[in-house]
TORLOZA-164687 format. One line per field, with one value per residue: residue in three letters; x, y, z of N, C-alpha, C in turn. Coordinates in steps of 0.2 Angstrom, whole numbers, plus 5000, padded with zeros to 4 digits. Layout:
% residues N
type: [ALA, ...]
n_u: [X, ...]
n_v: [Y, ...]
n_w: [Z, ...]
ca_u: [X, ...]
ca_v: [Y, ...]
ca_w: [Z, ...]
c_u: [X, ...]
c_v: [Y, ...]
c_w: [Z, ...]
***
This chain:
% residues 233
type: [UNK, UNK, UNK, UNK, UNK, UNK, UNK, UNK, UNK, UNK, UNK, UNK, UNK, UNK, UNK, UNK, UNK, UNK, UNK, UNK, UNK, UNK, UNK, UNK, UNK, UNK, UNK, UNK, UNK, UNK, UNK, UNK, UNK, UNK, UNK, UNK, UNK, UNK, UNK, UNK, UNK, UNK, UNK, UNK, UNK, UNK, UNK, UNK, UNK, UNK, UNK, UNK, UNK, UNK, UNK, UNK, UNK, UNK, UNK, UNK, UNK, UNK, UNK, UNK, UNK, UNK, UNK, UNK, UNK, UNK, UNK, UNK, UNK, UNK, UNK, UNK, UNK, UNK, UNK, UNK, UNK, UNK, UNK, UNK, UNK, UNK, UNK, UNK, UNK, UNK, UNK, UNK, UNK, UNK, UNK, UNK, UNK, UNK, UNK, UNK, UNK, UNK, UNK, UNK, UNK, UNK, UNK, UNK, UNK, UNK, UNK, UNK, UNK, UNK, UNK, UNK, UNK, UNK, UNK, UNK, UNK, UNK, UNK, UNK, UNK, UNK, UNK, UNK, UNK, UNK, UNK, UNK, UNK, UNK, UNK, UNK, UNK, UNK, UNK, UNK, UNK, UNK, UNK, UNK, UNK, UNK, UNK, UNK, UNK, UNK, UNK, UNK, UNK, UNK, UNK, UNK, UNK, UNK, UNK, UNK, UNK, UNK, UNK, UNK, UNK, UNK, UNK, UNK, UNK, UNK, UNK, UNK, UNK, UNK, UNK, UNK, UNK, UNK, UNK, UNK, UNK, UNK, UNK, UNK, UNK, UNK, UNK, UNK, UNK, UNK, UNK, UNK, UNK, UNK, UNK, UNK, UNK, UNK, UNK, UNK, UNK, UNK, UNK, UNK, UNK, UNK, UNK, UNK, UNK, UNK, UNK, UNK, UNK, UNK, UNK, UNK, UNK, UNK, UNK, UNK, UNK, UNK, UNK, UNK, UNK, UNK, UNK, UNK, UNK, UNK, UNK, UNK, UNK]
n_u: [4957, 4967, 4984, 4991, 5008, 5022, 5039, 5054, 5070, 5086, 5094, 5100, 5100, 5092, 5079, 5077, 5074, 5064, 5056, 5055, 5051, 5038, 5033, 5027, 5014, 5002, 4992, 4998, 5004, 5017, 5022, 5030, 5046, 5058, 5073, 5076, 5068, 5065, 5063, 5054, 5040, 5039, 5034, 5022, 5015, 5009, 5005, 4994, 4995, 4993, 5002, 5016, 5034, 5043, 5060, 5072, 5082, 5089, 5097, 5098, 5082, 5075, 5065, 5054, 5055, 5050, 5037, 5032, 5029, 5019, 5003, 4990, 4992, 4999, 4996, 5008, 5023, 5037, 5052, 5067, 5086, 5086, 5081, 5079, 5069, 5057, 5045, 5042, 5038, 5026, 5016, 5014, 5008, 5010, 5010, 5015, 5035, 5047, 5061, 5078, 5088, 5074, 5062, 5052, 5042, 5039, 5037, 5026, 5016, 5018, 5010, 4998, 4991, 4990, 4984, 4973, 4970, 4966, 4957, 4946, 4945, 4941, 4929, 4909, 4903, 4891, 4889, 4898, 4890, 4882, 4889, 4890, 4887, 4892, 4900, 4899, 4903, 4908, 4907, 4909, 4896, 4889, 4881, 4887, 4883, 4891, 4893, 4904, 4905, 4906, 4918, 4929, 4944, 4955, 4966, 4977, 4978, 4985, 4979, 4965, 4954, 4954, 4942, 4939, 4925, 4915, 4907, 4910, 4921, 4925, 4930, 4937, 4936, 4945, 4956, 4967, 4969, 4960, 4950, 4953, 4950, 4936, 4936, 4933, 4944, 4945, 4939, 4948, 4963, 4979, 4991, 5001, 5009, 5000, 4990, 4974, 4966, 4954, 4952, 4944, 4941, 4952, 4958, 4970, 4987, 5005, 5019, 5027, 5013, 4996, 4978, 4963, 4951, 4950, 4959, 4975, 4986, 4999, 5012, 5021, 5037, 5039, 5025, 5023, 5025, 5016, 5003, 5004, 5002, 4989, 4982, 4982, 4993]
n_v: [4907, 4921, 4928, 4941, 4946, 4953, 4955, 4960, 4962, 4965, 4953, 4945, 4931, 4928, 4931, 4923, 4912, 4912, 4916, 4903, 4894, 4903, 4896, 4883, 4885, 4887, 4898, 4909, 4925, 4933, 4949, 4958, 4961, 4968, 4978, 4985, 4996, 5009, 5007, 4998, 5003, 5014, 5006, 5000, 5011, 5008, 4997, 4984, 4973, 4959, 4955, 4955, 4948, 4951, 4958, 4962, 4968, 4980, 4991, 5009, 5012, 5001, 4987, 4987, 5001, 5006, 4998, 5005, 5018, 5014, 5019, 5011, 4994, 4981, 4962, 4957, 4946, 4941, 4943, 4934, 4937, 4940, 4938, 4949, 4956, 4954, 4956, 4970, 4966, 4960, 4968, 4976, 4971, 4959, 4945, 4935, 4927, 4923, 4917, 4916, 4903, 4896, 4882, 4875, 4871, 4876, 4890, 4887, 4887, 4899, 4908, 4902, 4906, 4921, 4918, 4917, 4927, 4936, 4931, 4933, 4947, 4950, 4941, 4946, 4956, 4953, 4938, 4935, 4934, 4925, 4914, 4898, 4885, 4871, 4856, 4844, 4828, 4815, 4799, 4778, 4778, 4788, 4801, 4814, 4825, 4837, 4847, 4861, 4860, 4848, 4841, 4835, 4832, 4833, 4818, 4819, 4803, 4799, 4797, 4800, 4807, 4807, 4809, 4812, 4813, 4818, 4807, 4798, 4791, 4796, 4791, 4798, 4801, 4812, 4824, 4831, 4844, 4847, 4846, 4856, 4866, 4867, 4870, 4883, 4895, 4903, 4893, 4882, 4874, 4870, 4858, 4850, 4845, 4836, 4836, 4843, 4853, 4856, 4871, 4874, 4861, 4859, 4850, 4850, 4856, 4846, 4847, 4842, 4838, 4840, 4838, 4833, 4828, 4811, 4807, 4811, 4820, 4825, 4840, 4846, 4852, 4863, 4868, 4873, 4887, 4894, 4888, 4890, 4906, 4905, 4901, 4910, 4914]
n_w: [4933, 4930, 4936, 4936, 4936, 4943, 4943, 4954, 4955, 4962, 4956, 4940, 4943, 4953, 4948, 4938, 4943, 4949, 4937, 4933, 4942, 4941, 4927, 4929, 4934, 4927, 4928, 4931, 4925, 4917, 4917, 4917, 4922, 4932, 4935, 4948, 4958, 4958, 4943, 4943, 4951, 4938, 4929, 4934, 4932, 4921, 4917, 4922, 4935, 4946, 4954, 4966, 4965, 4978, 4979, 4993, 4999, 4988, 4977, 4978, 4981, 4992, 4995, 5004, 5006, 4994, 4992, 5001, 4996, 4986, 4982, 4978, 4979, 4974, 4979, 4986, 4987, 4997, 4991, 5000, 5006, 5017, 5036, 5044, 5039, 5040, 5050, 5046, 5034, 5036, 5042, 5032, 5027, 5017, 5007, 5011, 5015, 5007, 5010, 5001, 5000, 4991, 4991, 4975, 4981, 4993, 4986, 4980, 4990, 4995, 4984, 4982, 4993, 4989, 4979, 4985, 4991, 4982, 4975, 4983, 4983, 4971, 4972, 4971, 4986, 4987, 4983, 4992, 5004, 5005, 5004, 5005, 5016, 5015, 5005, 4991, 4989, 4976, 4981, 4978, 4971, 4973, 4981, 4991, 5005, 5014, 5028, 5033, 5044, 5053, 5045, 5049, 5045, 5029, 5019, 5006, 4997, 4983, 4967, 4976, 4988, 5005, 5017, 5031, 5045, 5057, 5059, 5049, 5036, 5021, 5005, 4991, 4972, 4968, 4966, 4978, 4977, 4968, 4979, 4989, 4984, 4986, 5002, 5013, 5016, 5030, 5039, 5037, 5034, 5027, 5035, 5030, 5016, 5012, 5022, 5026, 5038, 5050, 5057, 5069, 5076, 5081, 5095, 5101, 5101, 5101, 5098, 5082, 5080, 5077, 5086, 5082, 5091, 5094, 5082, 5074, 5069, 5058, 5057, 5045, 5042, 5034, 5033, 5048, 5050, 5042, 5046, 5062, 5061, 5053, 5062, 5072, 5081]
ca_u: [4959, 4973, 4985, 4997, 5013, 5027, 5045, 5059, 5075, 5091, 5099, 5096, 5097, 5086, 5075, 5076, 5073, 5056, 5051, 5057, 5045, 5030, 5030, 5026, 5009, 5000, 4987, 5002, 5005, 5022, 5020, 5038, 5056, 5063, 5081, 5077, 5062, 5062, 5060, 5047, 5037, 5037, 5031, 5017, 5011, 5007, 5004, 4990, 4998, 4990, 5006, 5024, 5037, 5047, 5067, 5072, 5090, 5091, 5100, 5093, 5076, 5075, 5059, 5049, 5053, 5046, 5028, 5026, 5029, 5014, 4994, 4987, 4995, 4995, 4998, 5013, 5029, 5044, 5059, 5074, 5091, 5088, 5075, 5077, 5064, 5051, 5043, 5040, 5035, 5021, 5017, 5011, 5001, 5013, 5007, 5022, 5039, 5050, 5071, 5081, 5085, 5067, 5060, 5047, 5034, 5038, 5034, 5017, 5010, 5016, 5007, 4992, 4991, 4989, 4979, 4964, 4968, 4963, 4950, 4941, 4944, 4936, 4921, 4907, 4902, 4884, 4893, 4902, 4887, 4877, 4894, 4888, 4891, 4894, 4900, 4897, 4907, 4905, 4908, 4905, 4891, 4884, 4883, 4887, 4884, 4895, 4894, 4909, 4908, 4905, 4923, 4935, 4951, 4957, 4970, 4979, 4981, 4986, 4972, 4959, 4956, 4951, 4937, 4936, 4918, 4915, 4904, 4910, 4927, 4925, 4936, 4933, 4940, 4945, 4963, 4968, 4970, 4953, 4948, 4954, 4945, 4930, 4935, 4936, 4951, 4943, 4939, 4951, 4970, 4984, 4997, 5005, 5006, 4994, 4981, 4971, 4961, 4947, 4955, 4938, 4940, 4956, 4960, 4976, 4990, 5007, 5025, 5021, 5007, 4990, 4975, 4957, 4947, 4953, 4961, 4980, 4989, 5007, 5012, 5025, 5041, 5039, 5019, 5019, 5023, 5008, 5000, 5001, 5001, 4982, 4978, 4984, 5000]
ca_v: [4913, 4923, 4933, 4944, 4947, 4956, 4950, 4963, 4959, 4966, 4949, 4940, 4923, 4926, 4934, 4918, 4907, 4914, 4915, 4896, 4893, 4903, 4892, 4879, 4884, 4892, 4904, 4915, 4927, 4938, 4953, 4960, 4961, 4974, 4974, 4990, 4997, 5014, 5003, 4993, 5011, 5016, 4999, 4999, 5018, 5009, 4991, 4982, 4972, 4957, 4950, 4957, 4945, 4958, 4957, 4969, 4972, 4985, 4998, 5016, 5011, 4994, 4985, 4990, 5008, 5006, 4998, 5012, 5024, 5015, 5019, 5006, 4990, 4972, 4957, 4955, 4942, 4947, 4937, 4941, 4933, 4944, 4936, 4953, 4962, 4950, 4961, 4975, 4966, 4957, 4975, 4983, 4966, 4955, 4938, 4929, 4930, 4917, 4916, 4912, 4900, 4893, 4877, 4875, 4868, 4883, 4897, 4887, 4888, 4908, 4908, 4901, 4912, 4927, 4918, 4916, 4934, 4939, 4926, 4936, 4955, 4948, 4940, 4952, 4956, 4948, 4930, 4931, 4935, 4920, 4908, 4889, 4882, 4864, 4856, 4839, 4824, 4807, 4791, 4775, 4780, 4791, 4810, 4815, 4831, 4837, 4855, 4862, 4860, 4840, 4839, 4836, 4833, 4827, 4816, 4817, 4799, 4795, 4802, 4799, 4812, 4803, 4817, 4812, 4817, 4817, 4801, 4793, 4794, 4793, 4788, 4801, 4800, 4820, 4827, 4835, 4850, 4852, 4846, 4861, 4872, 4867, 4873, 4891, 4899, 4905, 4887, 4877, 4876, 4864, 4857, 4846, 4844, 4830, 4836, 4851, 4851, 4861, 4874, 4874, 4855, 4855, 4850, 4851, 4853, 4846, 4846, 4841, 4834, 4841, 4834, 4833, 4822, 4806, 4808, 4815, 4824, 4826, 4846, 4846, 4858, 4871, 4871, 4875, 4894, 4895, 4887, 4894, 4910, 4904, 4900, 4920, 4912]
ca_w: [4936, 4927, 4939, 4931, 4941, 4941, 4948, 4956, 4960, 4957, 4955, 4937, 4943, 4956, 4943, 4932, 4948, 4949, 4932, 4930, 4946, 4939, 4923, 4932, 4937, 4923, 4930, 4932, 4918, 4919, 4911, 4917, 4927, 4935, 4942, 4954, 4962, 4952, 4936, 4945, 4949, 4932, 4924, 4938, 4931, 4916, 4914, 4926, 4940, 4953, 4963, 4964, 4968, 4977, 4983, 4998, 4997, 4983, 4978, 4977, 4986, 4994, 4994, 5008, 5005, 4986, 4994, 5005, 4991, 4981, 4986, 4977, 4982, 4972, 4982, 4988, 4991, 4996, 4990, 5002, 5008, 5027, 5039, 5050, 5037, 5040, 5053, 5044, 5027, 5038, 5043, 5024, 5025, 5013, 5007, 5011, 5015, 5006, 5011, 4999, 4993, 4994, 4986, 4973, 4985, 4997, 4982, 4978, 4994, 4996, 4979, 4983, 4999, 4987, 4976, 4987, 4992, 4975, 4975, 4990, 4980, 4962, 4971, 4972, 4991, 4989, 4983, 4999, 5009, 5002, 5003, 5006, 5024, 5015, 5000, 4989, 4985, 4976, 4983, 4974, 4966, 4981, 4983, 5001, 5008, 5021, 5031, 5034, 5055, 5050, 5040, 5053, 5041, 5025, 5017, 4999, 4994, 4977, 4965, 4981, 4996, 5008, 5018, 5039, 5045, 5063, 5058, 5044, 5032, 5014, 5000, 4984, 4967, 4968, 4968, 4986, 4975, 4967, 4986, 4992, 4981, 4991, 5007, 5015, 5020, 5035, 5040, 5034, 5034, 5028, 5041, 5025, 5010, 5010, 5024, 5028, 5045, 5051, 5063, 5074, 5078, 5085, 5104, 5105, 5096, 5102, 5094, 5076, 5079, 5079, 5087, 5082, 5094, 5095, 5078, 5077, 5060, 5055, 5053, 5041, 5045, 5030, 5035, 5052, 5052, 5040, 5052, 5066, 5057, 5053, 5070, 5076, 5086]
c_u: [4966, 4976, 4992, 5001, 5018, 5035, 5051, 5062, 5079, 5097, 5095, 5095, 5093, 5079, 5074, 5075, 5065, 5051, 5050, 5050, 5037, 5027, 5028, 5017, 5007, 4994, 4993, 5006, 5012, 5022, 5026, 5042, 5057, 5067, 5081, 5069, 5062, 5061, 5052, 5040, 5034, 5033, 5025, 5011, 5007, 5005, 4998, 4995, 4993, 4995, 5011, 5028, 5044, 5052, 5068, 5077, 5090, 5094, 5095, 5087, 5075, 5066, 5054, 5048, 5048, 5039, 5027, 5026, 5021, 5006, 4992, 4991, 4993, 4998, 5006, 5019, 5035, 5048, 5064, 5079, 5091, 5080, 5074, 5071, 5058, 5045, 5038, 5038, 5027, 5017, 5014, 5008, 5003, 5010, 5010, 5028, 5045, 5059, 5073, 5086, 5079, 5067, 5053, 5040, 5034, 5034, 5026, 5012, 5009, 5010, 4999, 4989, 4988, 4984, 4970, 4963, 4963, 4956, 4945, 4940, 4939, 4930, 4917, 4903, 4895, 4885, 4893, 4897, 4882, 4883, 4891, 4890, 4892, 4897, 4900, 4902, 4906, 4909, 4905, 4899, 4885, 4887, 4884, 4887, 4886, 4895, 4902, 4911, 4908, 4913, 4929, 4943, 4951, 4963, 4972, 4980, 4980, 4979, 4967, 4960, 4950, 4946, 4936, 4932, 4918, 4910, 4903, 4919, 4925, 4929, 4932, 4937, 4941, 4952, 4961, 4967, 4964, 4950, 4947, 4950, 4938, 4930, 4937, 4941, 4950, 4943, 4946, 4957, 4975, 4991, 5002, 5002, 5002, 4988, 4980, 4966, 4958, 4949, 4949, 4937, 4945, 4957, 4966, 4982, 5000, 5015, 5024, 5016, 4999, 4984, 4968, 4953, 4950, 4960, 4970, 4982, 4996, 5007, 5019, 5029, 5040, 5030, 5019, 5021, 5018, 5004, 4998, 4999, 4993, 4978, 4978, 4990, 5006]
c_v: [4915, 4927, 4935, 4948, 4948, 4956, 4956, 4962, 4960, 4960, 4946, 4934, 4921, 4928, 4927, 4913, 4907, 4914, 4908, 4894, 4895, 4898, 4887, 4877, 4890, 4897, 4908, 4918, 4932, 4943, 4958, 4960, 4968, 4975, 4980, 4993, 5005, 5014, 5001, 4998, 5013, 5010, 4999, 5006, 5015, 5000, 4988, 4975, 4968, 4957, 4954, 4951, 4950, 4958, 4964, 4974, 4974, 4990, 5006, 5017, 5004, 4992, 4985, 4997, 5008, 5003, 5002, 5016, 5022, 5016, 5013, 4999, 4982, 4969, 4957, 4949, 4942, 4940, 4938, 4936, 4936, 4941, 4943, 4957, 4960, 4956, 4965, 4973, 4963, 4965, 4978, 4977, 4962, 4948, 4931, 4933, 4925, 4921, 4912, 4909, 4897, 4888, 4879, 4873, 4875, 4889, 4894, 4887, 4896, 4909, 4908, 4905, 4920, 4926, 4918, 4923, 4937, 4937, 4932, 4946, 4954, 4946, 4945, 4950, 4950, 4942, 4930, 4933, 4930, 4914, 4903, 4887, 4873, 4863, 4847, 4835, 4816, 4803, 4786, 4774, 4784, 4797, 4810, 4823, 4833, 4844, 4853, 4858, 4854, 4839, 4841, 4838, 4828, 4825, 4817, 4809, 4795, 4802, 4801, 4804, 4807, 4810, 4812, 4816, 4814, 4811, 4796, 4794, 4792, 4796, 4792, 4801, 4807, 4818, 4830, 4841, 4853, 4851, 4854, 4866, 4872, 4869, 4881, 4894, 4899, 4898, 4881, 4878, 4871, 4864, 4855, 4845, 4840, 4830, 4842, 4848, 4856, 4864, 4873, 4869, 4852, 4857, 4852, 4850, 4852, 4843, 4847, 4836, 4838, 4837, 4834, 4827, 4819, 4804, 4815, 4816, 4827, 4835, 4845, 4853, 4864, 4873, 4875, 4882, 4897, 4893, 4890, 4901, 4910, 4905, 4909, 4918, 4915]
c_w: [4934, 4934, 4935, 4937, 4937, 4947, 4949, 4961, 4956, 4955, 4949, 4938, 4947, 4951, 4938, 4937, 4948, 4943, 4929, 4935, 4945, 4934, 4924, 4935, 4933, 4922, 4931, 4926, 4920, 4915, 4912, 4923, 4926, 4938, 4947, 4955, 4960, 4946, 4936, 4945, 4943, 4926, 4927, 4935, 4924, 4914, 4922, 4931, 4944, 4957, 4962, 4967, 4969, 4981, 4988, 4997, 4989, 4981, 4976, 4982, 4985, 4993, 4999, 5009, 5000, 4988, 4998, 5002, 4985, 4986, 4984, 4975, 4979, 4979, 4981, 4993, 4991, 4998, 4993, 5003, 5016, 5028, 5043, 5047, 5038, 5043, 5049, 5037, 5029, 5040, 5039, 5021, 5019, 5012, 5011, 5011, 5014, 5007, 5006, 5002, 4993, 4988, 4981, 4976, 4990, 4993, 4980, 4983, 4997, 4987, 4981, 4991, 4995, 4982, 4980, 4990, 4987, 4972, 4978, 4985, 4974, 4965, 4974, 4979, 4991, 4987, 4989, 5004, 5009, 5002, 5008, 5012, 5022, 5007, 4997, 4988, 4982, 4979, 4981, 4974, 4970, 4977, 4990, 5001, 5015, 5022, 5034, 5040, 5055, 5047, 5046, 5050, 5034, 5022, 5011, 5001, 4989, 4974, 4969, 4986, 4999, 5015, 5026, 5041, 5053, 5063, 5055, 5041, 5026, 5009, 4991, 4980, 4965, 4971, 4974, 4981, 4974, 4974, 4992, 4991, 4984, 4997, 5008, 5018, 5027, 5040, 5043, 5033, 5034, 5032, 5038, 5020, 5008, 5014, 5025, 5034, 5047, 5058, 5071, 5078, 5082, 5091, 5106, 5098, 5102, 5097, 5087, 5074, 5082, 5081, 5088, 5085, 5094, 5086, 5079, 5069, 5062, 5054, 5050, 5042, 5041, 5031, 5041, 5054, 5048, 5043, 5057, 5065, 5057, 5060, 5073, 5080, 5082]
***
């Protein structure tokens, strides 16, 4: 899945932060820069657009004026140094909303936020009205079939995810990343960078700690406003 993005921000270095961060992850194609938000407009009249990575503070027209001025709206993440705009960029339905300075592990998970948006636009309605309530994985030399509501949590470790089932745990030779690709957004939601837990399953959540049954999980500080975020909190 290609997404083709386009990055405004009237500072170059933050312009070259971000396009040093897309290289990194090569389903993202940049098809341009723009240091102001009536550049951005004019690029946008003519060139095909999925994500913007889009700065607030600008001159002329800032970056929430300039998405309300557009009708047809790609995904957007708005790159800012002010927390107070957050509001109002959650508000025109934003993907994300990274502070600088933010890390590369922060921008991959706003990323991947707008990829599964995009995901959900591109597949065609009757796909997502036939979508799978389970999905498969090996274990030494086994297939298992596991329903969603059965997959309480799982673990990244090493090249292993480790799959907790309200009856069993098993040990599969699948990256956490392609692991992910198996589960539904709706579902399913990571606390850290190493687990994802099945919203539906949990009891309690206390501090950073969530709690599925008799089973407890770590939320990691930069998860947990995607987090609760998931949850409606």
């Amino acid at each position: 899945m290609k997404i083709d993005c386009l990055i405004v921000d009237d500072e170059p270095v933050a312009r070259t932060i971000i396009r040093n961060y897309c290289g990194h992850l090569p389903f993202l194609n940049i098809t341009g820069e723009c240091g102001n938000a009536l550049d951005a407009r004019s690029f946008l009249s003519t060139h095909k657009t999925d994500l913007i990575f889009l700065d607030i503070n600008m001159p002329v027209l800032n970056g929430i004026g300039f998405l309300n001025t557009l009708k047809d709206r790609p995904q957007v993440i708005f790159t800012t140094a002010y927390h107070e705009y957050a509001v109002n960029a959650f508000d025109l339905a934003a993907c994300d909303y990274l502070l600088k300075p933010f890390s590369l592990e922060r921008f991959i998970i706003a990323v991947d936020k707008a990829k599964e948006k995009l995901q959900k636009e591109r597949t065609p309605a009757a796909a997502q009205s036939v979508q799978q309530h389970y999905f498969f994985i090996r274990s030494e030399g086994k297939v298992y079939k596991i329903a969603h509501a059965d997959c309480l949590y799982a673990e990244a470790q090493g090249n292993y995810t480790k799959v907790v089932t309200a009856n069993a745990v098993i040990m599969t030779k699948m990256s956490f990343s392609a692991f992910l690709e198996l589960l539904p957004a709706e579902t399913f939601t990571r606390v850290h960078r190493s687990f994802v837990v099945n919203k539906t399953m949990i009891s309690r959540i206390e501090g950073n700690r969530v709690f599925i049954g008799q089973n407890e999980v770590p939320i990691a500080v930069n998860y947990r406003g995607s987090f609760f975020q998931a949850l409606g909190l």
